[in-house]
VOGU-3710 file (C-alpha; in Angstrom, 3 decimals, decimal comma):
1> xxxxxxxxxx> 206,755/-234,946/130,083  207,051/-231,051/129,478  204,372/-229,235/127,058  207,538/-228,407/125,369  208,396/-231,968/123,572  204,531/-232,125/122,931  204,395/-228,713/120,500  205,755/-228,474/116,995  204,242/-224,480/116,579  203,989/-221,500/119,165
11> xxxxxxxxxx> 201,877/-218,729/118,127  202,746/-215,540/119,931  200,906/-212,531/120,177  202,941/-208,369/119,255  201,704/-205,652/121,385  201,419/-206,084/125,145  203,489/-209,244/124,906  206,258/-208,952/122,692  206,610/-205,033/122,207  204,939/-202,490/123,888
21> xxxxxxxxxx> 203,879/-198,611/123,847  206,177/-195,923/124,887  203,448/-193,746/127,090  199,865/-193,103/125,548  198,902/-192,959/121,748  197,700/-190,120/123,106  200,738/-188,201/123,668  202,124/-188,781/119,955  199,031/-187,396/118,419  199,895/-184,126/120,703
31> xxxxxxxxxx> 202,467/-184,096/120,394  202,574/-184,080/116,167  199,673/-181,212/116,114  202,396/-178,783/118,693  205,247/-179,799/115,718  202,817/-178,845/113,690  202,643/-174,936/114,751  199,159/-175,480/116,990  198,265/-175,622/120,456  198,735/-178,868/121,703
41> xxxxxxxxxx> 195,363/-180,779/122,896  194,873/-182,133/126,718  196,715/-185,542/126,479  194,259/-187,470/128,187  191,233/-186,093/125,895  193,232/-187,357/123,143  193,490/-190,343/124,058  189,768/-191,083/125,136  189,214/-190,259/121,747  191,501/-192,169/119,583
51> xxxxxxxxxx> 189,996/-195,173/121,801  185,845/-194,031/120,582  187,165/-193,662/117,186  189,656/-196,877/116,644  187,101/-198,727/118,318  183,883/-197,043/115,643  186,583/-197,706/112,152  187,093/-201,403/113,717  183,738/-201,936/113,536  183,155/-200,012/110,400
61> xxxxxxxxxx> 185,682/-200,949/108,030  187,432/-204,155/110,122  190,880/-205,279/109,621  191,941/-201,748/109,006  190,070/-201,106/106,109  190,367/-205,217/105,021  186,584/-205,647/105,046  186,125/-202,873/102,786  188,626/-202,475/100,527  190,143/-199,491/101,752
71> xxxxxxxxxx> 193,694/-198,553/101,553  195,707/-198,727/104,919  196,349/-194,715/104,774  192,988/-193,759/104,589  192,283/-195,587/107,174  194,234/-194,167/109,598  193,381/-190,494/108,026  190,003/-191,417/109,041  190,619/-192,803/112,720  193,123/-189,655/113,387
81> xxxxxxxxxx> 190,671/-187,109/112,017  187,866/-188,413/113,948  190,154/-188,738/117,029  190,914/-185,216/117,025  187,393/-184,245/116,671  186,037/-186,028/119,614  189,059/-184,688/121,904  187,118/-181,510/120,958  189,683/-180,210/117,996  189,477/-179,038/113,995
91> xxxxxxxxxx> 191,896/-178,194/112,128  191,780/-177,117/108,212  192,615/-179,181/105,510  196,496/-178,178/105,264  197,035/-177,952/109,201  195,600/-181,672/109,592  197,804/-182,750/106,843  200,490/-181,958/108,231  199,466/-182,955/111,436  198,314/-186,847/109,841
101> xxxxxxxxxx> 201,430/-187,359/107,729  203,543/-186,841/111,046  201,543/-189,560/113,434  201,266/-191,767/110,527  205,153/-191,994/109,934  205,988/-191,956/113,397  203,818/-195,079/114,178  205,418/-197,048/110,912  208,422/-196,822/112,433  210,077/-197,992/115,602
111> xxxxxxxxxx> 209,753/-194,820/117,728  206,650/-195,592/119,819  207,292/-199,024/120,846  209,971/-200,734/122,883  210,690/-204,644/122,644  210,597/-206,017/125,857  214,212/-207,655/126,688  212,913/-211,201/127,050  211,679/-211,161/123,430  214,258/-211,988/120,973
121> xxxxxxxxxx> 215,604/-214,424/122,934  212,693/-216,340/124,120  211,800/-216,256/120,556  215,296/-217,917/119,640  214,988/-220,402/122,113  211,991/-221,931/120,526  213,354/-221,960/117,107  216,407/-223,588/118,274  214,701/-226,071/119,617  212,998/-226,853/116,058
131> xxxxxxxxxx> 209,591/-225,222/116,718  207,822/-223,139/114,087  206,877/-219,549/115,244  204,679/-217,625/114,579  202,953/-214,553/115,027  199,237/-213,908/115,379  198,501/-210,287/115,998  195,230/-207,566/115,262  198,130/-205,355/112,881  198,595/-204,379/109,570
141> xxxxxxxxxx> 201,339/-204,437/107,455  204,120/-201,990/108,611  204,302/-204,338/111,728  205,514/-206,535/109,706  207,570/-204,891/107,584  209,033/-201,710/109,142  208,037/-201,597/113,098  209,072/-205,347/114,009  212,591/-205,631/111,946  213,434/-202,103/113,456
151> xxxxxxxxxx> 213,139/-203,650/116,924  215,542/-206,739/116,151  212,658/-208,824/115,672  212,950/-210,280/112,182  211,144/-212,953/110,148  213,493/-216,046/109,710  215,655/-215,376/113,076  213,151/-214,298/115,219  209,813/-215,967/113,956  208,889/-217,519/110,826
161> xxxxxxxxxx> 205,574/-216,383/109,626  202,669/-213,744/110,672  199,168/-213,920/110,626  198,606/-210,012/110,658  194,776/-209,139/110,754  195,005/-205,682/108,128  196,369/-208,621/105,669  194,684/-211,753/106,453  190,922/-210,089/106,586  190,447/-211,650/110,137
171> xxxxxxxxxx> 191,235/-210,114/113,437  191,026/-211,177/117,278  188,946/-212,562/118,529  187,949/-214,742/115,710  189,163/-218,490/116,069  189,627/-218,154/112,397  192,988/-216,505/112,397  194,382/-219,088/114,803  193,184/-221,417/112,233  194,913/-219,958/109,809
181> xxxxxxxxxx> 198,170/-219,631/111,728  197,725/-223,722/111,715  197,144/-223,954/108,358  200,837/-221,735/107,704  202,838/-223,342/110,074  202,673/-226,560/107,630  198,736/-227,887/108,580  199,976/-228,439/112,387  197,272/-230,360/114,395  195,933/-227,305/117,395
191> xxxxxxxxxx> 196,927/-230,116/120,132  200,557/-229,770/118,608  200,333/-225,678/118,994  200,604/-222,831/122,028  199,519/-219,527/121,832  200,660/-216,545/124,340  199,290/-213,927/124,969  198,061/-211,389/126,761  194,271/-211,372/127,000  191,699/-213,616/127,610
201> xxxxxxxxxx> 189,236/-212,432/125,261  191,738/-211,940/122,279  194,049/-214,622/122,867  192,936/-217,153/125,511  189,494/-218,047/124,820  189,754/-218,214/121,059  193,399/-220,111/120,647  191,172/-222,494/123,056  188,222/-222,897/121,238  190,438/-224,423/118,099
211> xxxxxxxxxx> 191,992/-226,713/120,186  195,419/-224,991/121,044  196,837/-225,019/124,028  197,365/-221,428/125,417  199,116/-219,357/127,753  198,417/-215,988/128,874  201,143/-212,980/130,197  200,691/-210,466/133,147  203,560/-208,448/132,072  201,964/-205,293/133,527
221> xxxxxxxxxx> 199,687/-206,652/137,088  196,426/-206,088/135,685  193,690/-206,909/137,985  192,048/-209,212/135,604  194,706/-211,618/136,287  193,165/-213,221/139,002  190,015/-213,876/137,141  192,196/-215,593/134,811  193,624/-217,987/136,616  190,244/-218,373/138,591
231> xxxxxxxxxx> 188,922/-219,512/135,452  191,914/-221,635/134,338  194,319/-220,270/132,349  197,870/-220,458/132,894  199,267/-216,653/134,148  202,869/-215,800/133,914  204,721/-212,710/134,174  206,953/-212,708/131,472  208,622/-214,774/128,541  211,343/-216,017/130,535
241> xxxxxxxxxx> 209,160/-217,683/133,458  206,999/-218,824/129,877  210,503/-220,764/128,646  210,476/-222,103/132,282  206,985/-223,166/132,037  207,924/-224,717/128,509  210,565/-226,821/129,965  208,798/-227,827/132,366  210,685/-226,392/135,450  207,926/-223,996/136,393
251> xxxxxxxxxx> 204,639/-226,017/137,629  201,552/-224,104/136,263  197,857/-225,573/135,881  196,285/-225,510/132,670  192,549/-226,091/131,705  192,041/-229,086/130,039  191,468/-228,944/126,143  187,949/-230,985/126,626  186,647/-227,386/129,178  187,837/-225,113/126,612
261> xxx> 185,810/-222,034/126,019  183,750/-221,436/122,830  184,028/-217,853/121,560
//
């Protein structure tokens, strides 16, 4: 019997599985302080920094400002300003503006991201086989709203609901949010519900520890792969060898739900 007639909800993961980055967030952030009539900062600097400083206003003010009440755009005025800083560059007041209103309306809309071609219609294929879909991703709103529509991934064709952490107040990897994806697809039981993604950490390990069953993606040959699969979890390379997996024509081992990993 295939996993497939078994499931009633997937749970899918957004960046790194569905969509992805064009180049570095790096390069965009550069990019918007040349358009904005100064030098433009070493790309790679750039980046190292927005990494420190995302990873410092995560654990400051989680859930993109969720945890304490503040508002989405401040935020991200925060994490850019403090990105630019530890690249080793300050602007004034009016120059950053400009600089901040350009990154932040370029990543609320489509322009950074590519959808990978296996994505809309693996994610039709499930629903027309009468699964629930959803999405389970550490986002915030314009995901939702803006970025995912613009890439031909829509709510009622494409997926059903989200569970978007800047909304929800819960973010990867906390077991929570797959909990909560349960509880919206209807109060579906975990043993009736797959999640894919693509890390073990984020995805894996917690969609486990509920009781899902889970899937991870090696869309880009990382070298933690092989750990993965050392330690259990099913590894494909895409969404379409995932649909083969699904209908059971693709023979991959998966970790029984009684070893699963507590996070």
């Amino acid at each position: 019997m295939s996993l497939l007639s078994k499931l009633r909800l997937v749970t899918v993961d957004v960046t790194g599985t569905l969509i992805a980055y064009k180049g570095q967030l790096g390069d965009y952030y550069c990019m918007a302080a040349k358009a904005s009539g100064v030098p433009c900062p070493d790309y790679e600097r750039m980046h190292e920094g927005f990494k420190v400083a995302y990873a410092e206003m995560t654990r400051n003010h989680p859930c993109f400002g969720h945890g304490t009440s503040m508002p989405n755009v401040q935020w991200w005025k925060m994490c850019v300003k403090d990105s630019f800083l530890r690249a080793g560059y300050e602007y004034d007041d009016v120059t950053f503006d400009k600089i901040f209103r350009r990154i932040y309306a370029a990543f609320g809309s489509s322009a950074p991201y590519s959808v990978f071609p296996d994505a809309q219609r693996f994610l039709r294929w499930l629903r027309s086989r009468g699964l629930v879909v959803g999405l389970v991703s550490n986002s915030e709103y314009r995901y939702r709203d803006v970025v995912l529509p613009s890439l031909g991934l829509n709510q009622g064709s494409e997926w059903d609901f989200g569970v978007f952490s800047g909304m929800v107040g819960v973010e990867k990897p906390d077991p929570r949010i797959y909990e909560m994806a349960l509880e919206a697809a209807g109060g579906v039981a975990p043993e009736e519900a797959l999640h894919i993604g693509d890390s073990m950490r984020k995805d894996y390990a917690p969609a486990r520890s509920v009781g899902m069953h889970a899937l991870l993606l090696d869309r880009f040959r990382t070298a933690d792969a092989e750990h993965w699969r050392r330690s259990g979890a099913p590894v494909l390379p895409d969404l379409a060898a995932a649909q083969d997996w699904l209908a059971g024509d693709r023979k991959v081992e998966e970790e029984p739900v009684s070893s699963r990993q507590r996070v």
